[in-house]
C-alpha positions in Angstrom: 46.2 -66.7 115.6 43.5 -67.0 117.7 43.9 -66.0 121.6 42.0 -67.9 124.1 40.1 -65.7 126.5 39.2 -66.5 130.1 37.0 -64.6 132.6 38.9 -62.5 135.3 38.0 -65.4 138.2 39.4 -68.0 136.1 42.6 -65.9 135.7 42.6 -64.9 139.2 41.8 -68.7 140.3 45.0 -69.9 138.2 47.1 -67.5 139.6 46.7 -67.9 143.0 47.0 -71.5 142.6 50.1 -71.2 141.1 49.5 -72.3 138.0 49.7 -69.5 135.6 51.9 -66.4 135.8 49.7 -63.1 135.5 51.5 -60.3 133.2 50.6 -57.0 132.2 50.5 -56.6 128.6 51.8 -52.5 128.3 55.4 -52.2 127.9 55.4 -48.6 129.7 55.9 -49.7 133.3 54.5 -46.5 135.1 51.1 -47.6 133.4 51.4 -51.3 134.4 52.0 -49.5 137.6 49.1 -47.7 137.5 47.2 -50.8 135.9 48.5 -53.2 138.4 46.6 -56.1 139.3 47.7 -58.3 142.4 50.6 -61.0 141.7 50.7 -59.4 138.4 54.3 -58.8 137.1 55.4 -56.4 133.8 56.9 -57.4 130.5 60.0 -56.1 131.6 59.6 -58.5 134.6 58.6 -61.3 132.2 61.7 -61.0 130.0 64.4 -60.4 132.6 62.7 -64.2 134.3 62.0 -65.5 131.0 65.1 -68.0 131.0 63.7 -69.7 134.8 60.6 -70.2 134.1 58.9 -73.8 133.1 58.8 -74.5 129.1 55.1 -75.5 129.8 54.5 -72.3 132.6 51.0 -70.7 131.3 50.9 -66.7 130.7 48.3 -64.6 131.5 48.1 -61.5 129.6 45.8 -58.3 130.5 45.3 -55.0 129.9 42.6 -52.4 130.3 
């Protein structure tokens, strides 16, 4: 499958619009923690909301 990738202003100009939701992609929380970017949520975060959010909401993955 092939992934779309955007530039880091495009991401960060989505988010803050509120039309994408920004996720770190590790699953080990203390380095999403140490990774964090801001308005950025983790996996664990993404599954526990996973239910509410919009069928059509846009995801954001990053990692470093």
């Amino acid at each position: 499958m092939d992934v779309p990738r955007i530039s880091p202003a495009e991401a960060r100009r989505r988010v803050q619009q509120g039309q994408a939701l920004l996720v770190c992609g590790y699953e080990d929380d203390s380095k999403c923690r140490s990774m964090a970017l801001e308005g950025a949520i983790t996996v664990h975060e993404l599954q526990r909301r996973l239910a509410s959010l919009p069928k059509g909401q846009e995801l954001i993955f990053y990692c470093a």
